[in-house]
N, C-alpha and C positions, 0 to 999 in steps of 0.2 A: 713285231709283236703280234702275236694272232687273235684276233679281233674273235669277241662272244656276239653272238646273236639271240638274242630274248626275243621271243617270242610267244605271247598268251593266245592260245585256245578257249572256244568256249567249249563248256564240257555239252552240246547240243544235245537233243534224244536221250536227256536221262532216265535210265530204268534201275533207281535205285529203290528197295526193299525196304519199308518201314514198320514190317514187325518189330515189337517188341521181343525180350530175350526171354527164355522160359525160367530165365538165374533169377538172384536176387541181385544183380550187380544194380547199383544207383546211377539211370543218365546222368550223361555225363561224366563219368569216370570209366576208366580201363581203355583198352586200346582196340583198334582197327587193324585187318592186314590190307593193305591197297597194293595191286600189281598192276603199271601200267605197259601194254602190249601194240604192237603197231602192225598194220594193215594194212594193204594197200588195194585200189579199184586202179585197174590196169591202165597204161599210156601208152604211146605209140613212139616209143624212144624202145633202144636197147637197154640203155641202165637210166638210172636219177638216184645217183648217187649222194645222200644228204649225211654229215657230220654231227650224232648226237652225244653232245658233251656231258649234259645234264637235266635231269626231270621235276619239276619243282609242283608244288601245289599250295595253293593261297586258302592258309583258315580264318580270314577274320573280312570282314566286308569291306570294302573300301581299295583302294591303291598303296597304301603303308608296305615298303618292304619289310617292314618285320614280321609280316604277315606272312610271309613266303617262306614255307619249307624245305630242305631236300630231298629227295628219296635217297636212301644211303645206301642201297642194295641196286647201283647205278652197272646198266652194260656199254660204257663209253663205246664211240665208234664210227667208221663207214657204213651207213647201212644202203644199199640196193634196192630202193622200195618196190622194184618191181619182183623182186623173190618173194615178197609177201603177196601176191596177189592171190585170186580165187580161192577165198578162206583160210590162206595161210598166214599165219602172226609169229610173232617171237618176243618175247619178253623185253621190257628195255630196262624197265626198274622195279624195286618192291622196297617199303618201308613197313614196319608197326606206325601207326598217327594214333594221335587222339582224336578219343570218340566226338562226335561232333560236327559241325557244319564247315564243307568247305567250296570255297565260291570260284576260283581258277586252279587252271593247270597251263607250266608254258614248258616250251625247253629252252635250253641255250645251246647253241649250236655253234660248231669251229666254223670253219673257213674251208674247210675240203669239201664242198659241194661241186658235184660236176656232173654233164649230162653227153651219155654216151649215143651218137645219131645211129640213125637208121644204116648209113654209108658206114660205120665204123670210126668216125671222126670223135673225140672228147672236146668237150669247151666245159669253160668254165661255168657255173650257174652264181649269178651273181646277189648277192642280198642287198635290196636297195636301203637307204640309210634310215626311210621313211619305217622299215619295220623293227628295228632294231628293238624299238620299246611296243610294236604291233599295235593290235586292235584287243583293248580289254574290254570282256565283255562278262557280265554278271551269271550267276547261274545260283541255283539251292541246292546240294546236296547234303547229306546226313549220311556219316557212319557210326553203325549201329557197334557195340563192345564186343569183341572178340569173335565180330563175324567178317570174312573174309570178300575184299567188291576187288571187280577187275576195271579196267578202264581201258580201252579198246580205241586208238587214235589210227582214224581210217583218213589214211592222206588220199587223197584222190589226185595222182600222176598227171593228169591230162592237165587239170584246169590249175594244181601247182606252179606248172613251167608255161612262162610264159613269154616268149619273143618278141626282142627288140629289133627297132627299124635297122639296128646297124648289123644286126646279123647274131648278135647276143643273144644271151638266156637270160631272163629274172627267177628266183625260189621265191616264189609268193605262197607259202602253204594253204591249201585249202583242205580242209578235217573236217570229217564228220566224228563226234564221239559217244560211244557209249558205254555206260558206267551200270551195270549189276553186279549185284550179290550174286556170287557163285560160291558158298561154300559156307558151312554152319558148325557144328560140333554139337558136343554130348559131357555134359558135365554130371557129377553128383559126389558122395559120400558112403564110402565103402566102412563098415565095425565089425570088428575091431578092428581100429586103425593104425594096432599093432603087428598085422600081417601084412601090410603093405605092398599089395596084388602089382602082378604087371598088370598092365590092362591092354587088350585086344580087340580092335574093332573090326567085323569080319561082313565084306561085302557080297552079296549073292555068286559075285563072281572069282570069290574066294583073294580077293584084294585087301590088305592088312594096314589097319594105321596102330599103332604103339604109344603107350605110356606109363606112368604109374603114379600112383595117389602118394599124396606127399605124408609127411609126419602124422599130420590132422587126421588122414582118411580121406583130404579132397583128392576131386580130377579132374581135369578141363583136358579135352581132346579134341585138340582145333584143328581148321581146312578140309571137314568133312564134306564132300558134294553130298546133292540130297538121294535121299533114296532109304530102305529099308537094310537095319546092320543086324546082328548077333557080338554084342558083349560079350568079351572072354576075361573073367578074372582069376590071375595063376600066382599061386603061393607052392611057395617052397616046398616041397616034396607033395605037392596037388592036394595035400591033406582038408586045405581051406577051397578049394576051389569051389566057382560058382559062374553059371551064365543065364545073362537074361537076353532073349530073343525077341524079333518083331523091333526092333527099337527104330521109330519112325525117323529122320534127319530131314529139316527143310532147309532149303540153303540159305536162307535169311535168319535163320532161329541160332540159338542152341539150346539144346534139348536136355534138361533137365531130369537124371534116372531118380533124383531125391536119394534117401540111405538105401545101400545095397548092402545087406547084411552076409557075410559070409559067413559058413558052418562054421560050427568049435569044433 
């Protein structure tokens, strides 16, 4: 039977955003995007090969497993930590969470961890038993509603692997982590909210995100990086059309246009 490895990170170097939202949403309600991404500070191996099964994060204080959630937008697998090196990352997991405080992050990892030598040689990298439930260790973060944070698990290869007298490997993860907001949106209310516009968010470098206001006349247009956009709202034969320009995006916020009134 192939044996999980749990493992808690602390989330170190947190640079989380604690602006408020420009909505009227009430803390504490609505939801977060979290994408956690991995890393790596280069080793003196050809590969280190680690098995990530699953991405967990802990919202409530304390060691309670019920506190622990999954990321369900999981990229099981072999990953080659040294293909992430010198600023290159690759996604492992994304979920929606709720908004709110959350205090760990681990993984659980299979059993195919292996480290490929300098000579060409594979050995196995072994999990010692002492990590299995790791080092918990406390942390504060805060996601803000409908704003999107990354989490950034930078393994560091070198001090990871570490050698035994008998000629073995140990996977001792060593992570640095860092957790910002990258990414905001643009809400409001378009009337009559009986023409029910696409809506078009248009970046200087002519880059498109899409949606459309619902029944009401709302619009929430999430995952906006920050930066300066142009609002495009398109009805049906362009009769109702309308854009508003200059519209600021912070990556921590969402931006608030209030009623966009379209022509009769």
């Amino acid at each position: 039977m192939k044996r999980k490895h749990i493992i808690p990170f602390l989330l170190s170097g947190l640079l989380i955003g604690f602006s408020a939202c420009d909505s009227e949403t009430d803390e504490g309600t609505g939801t977060a995007k979290m994408e956690v991404r991995l890393t790596d500070a280069p080793g003196d191996y050809e590969e280190v090969n680690v098995e990530i099964e699953s991405v967990q994060v802990h919202k409530e204080d304390g060691d309670s497993e019920d506190g622990w959630i999954t990321l369900d937008e999981i990229h099981p697998g072999v990953y080659n930590l040294l293909d992430f090196a010198n600023g290159r990352d690759t996604l492992l997991a994304s979920a929606n969470l709720p908004v709110g405080h959350i205090s760990q992050i681990r993984l659980v990892l299979g059993d195919d961890n292996t480290l490929k030598l300098k000579d060409g040689s594979v050995v196995d990298l072994q999990t010692p038993s002492g990590q299995t439930s790791g080092v918990k260790l406390q942390i504060d973060a805060h996601l803000e509603s409908d704003v999107t944070y990354m989490v950034l698990l930078d393994f560091d290869a070198a001090k990871s692997v570490v050698a035994k007298g008998n000629g073995g490997y140990n996977l001792k993860p060593v992570v640095r982590t860092i957790t910002k907001a990258i990414a905001g949106g643009i809400r409001g209310k378009v009337t009559p909210a009986a023409y029910k516009p696409g809506i078009y968010v248009i970046s200087a470098a002519n880059d498109t995100i899409g949606g459309f206001a619902n029944d009401n006349g709302d619009f929430l247009i999430k995952g906006i990086e920050e930066g300066t956009y142009t609002v495009k709202f398109y009805t049906e034969g362009a009769a109702h059309d309308t854009t508003v320009e200059g519209v600021n995006v912070s990556k921590d916020q969402i931006k608030d246009l209030g009623t966009v009134e379209l022509p009769e």
